[in-house]
C-alpha positions in Angstrom: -0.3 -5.4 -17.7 1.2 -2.0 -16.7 4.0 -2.7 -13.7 4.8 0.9 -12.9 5.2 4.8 -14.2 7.3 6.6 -14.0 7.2 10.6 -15.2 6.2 14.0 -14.5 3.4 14.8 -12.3 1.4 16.8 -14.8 -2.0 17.4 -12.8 -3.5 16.2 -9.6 -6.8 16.1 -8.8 -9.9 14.3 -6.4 -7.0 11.4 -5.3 -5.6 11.1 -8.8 -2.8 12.1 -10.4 -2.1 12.5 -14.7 1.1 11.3 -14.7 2.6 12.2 -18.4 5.6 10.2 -20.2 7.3 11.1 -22.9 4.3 13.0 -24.0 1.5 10.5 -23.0 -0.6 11.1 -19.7 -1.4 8.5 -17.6 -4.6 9.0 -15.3 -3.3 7.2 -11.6 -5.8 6.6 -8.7 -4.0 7.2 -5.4 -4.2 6.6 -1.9 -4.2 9.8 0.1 -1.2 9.0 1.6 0.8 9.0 -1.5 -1.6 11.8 -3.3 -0.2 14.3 -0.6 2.9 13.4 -0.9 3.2 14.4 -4.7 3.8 17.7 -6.0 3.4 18.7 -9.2 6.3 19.0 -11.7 8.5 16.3 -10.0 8.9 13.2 -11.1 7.4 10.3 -9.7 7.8 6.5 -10.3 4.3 4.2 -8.6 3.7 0.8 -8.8 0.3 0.3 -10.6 -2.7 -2.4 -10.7 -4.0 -2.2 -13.6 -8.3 -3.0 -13.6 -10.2 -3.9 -16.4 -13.8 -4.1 -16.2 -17.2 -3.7 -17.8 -17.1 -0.7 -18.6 -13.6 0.9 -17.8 -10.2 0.5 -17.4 -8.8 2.2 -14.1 -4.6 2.6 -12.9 -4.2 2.1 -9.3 -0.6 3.6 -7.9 1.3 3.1 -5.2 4.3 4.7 -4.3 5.7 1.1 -2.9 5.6 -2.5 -3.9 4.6 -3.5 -0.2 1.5 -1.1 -0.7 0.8 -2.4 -3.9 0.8 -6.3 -3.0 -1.5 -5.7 0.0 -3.8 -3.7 -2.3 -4.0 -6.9 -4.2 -4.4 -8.9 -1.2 -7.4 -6.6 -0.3 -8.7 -6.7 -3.5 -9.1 -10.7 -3.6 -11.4 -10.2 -0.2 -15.0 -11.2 -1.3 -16.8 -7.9 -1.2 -14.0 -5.7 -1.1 -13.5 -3.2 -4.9 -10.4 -1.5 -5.4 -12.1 1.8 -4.4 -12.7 0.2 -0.7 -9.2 -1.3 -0.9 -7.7 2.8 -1.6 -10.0 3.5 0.8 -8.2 1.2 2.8 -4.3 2.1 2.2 -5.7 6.0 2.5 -6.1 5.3 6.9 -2.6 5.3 7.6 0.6 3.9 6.2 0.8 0.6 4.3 2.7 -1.0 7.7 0.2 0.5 10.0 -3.1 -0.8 7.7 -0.6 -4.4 7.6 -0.2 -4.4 11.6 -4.1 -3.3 12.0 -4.7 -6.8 9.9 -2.8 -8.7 11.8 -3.5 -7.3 15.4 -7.7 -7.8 14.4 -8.3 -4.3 14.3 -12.0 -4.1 13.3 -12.6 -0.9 14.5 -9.6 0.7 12.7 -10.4 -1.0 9.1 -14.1 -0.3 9.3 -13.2 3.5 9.3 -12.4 3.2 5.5 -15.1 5.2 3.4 -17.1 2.9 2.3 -16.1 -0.2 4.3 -18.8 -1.6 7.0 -18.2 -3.8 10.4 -19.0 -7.0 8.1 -16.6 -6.2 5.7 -13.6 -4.7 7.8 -14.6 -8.5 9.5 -14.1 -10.4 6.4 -10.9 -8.5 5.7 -10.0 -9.4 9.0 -10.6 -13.0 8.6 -9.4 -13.9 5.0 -6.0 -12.1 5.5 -5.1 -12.2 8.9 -2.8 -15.5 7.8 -2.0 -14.1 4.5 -0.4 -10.3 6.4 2.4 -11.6 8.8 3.1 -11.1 12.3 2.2 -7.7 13.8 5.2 -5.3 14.2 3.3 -3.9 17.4 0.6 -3.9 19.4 -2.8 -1.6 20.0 -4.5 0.8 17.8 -3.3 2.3 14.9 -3.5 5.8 13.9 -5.0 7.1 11.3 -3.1 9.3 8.7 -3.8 12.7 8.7 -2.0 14.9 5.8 -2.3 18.1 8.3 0.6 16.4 10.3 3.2 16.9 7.6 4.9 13.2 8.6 5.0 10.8 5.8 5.5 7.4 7.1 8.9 5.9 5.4 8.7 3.3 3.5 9.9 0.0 3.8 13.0 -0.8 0.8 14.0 -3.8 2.7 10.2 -5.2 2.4 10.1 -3.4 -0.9 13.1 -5.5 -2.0 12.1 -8.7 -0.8 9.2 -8.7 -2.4 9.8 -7.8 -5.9 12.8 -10.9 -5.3 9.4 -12.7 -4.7 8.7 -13.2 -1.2 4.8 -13.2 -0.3 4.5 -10.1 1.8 3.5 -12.3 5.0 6.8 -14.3 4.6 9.2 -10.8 4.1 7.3 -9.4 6.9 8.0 -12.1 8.9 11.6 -12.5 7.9 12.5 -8.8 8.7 11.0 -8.7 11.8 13.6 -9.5 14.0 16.5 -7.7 11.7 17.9 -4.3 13.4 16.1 -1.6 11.9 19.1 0.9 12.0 20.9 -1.4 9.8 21.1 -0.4 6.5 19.1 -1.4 3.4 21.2 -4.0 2.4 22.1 -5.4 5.6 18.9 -6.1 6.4 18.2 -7.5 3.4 20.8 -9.8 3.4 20.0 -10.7 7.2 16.6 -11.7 5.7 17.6 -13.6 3.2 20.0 -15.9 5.9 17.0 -16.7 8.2 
């Protein structure tokens, strides 16, 4: 299994990226979010989920380990592929998609190319419990790369996840930690609750 890359982003292309290292290029699927955030020539590190199947082998990346656990948790959704679950990740910000699970927000997950009412529903259903707490309530917006804003991402979340945390229970247990603290003080506020 192939954890992460990390090297020079050699070409990008149709949500993809060739990521090359030490010589060897890695083709890395991409959520738009993350594909136009990456420029060519810089180096980049993303969290990959590696699929085998039939008749392929495909790398998903993520530029976070929060984004790359709720791929997975999308993936395990009966009926939802890892295209639908980029398609996914690619409406707004890993947080925002997390927060639309959580709030029941059919109408924002069934915008997803490729993902109907039925199956933003089942998402819905099966990982409502599995998401944590919403951070707000109402709609969420949908990422548009003409806006120039990339959404931060989360190290505290990040950080409590690779120490093994399911992303429902670091959600959870950051949600009532100061955001303007730093990195490390929220993640050692976490860890005390």
């Amino acid at each position: 299994m192939i954890a992460h890359i990390k090297g020079e982003i050699a070409e990008k292309f149709d949500n993809s990226a060739i990521v090359d290292v030490n010589g060897v290029g890695y083709e890395i699927a991409l959520t738009a979010l993350d594909f136009d955030s990456i420029t060519v020539g810089e180096t980049e590190k993303f969290y990959t989920h590696h699929s085998v199947r039939e008749n392929g082998e495909d790398l998903y990346g993520f530029s976070s380990l929060a984004a790359k656990k709720l791929f997975e948790l999308l993936i395990s959704v009966n009926g939802i592929g890892p295209k639908a679950g980029m398609a996914i990740l690619s409406l707004a910000s890993p947080e925002d998609v997390r927060n639309a699970i959580a709030n029941a927000d059919v109408t924002f997950v069934s915008k997803a190319s490729g993902v109907g009412k039925k199956s933003a529903e089942r998402v819905i259903v099966d990982l409502r419990d599995k998401v944590g707490l919403p951070s707000h309530v109402g709609t969420t917006e949908i990422f548009k790369p003409e806006n120039g804003t990339k959404p931060e991402k989360d190290e505290a979340l990040d950080a409590l996840i690779a120490l093994g945390f399911p992303l429902k229970e670091a959600t959870e247990a950051l949600e009532k930690v100061d955001k303007n603290l730093s990195v490390e003080e929220r993640i050692k506020a976490a860890l005390k609750r």
